[in-house]
N, C-alpha and C positions, 0 to 999 in steps of 0.2 A: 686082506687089508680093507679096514674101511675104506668107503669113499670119504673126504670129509667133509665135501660138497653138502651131501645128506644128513648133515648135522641140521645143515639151516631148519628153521621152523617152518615145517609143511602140515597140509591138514587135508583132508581126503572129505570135506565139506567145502561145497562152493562157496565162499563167502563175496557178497554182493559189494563191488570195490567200491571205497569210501569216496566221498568226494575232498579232491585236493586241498590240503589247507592254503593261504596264502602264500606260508613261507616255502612250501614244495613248490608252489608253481612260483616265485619269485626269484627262487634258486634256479629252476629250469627255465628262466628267460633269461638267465644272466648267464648262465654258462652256453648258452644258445646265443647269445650276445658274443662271448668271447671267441666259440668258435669259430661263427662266421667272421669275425674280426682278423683271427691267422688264418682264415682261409683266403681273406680279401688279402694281406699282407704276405702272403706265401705265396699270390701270384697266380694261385688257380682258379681263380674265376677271373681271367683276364684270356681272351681268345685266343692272342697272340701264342701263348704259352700253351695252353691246351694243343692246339696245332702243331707247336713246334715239339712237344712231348709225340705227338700222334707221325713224324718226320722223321722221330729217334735228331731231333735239332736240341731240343731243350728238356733236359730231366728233370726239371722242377718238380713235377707235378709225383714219378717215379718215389724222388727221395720224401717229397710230403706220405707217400701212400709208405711205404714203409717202415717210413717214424711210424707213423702211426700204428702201422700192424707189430710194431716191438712193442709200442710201451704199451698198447692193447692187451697184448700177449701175457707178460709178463705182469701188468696189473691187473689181469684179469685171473691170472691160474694161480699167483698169487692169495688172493682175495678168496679164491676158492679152494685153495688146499685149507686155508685158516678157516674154514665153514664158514665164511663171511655171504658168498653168493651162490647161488646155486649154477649150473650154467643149463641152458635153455638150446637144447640142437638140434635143429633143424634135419630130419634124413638128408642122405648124400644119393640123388638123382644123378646117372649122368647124362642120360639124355636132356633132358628141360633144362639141366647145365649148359650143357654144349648147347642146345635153339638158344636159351635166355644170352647167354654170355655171346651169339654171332647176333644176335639183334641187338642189342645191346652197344656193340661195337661198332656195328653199321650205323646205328645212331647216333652215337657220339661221333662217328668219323664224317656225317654227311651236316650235323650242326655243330660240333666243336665243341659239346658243352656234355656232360653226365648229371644225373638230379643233383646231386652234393655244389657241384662247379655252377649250374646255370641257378640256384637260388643266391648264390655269392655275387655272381654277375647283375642279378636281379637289383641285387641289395646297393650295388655300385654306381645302380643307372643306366646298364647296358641293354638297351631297348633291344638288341638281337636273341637276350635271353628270351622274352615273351613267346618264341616261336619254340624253341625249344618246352618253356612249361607245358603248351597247350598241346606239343607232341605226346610228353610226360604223360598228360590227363588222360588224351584220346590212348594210349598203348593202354592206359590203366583201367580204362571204361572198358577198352575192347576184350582186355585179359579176365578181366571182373564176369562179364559177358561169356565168354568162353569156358569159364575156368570148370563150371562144372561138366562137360563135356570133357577136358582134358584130365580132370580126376583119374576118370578110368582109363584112360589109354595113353595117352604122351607122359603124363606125369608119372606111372611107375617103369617107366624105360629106365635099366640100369640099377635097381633100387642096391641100395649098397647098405642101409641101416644108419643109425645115428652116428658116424664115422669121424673120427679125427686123426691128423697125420702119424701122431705118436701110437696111436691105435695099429693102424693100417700098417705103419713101417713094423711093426712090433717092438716097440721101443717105450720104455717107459717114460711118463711125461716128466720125473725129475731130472734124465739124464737129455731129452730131447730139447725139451724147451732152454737153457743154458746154450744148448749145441747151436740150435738154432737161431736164438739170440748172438750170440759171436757172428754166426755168418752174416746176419743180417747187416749187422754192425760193420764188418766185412764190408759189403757191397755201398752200403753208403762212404764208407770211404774210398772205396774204388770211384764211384760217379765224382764226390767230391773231388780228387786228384785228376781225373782222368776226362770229367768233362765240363766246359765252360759255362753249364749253367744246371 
């Protein structure tokens, strides 16, 4: 079978990218506008809730991440069975997974806040964010710094290939992603019923 991803229009000449018209970049400050908008009203750039998400006290933060990864999902493989977008994947690392994902963790659990949550916080006036961005910067400078050293040796720990779950399970993406979408759907209704926030 086709892919039908690989319909999209590709071209095996580097083409030198245009510069943004207005209405590109006026669409991407308004939908950048909105999302920070439900992310400030979804509670997740509020400390209180990150922490209480980090205590297993408050799921808010759980059910925003999983809306998200459904309708993600689904409009995204969507979009791409129609040859609408190509999709872009990343190799599957597990080691720089597993380092990235325990720093990562450490850092959100010693300031309360992840890059998505402490720009939202930012945006709200929560002057504690400040410490967290310049974390952000300095992890980003120091990884930047590093990064070519860790080419060769931390970063192919585990290489697994451009991998996806429906790949990996051996599972077709027609019958997986529906499956998966039910459970997800599932589990937000479990948190929904089963716990207080």
């Amino acid at each position: 079978m086709i892919d039908p991803g690989k319909a999209v229009k590709t071209s095996s000449v580097a083409e030198t990218p245009p510069v943004e018209s207005g209405r590109r970049l006026l669409g991407a400050v308004i939908f950048g506008l909105a999302f920070g908008f439900l992310l400030q009203k979804g509670g997740v750039g509020k400390y209180h809730i990150l922490i209480g998400q980090l205590l297993l006290q408050d799921f808010t933060v759980v059910k925003v991440m999983l809306t998200a990864i459904l309708v993600g999902m689904v409009g995204i493989f969507t979009l791409h069975r129609f040859a609408k977008v190509n999709l872009h994947l990343k190799p599957t690392r597990i080691g720089p997974n597993i380092i990235g994902g325990l720093i990562f963790g450490v850092g959100f659990a010693v300031i309360g806040y992840c890059p998505g949550t402490v720009a939202a916080a930012l945006g709200q006036g929560n002057l504690d964010g400040l410490f967290a961005m310049t974390g952000l910067m300095l992890g980003s400078f120091i990884y930047a710094e590093a990064s070519k050293r860790l080419k060769g040796s931390v970063e192919k720990w585990g290489e697994k290939g451009k991998l996806l779950l429906p790949e990996a399970l051996h599972v077709s993406r027609a019958v997986f992603i529906p499956l998966f979408a039910v459970f997800l759907i599932a589990v937000l209704v479990g948190l929904a019923r089963f716990t207080g926030r």
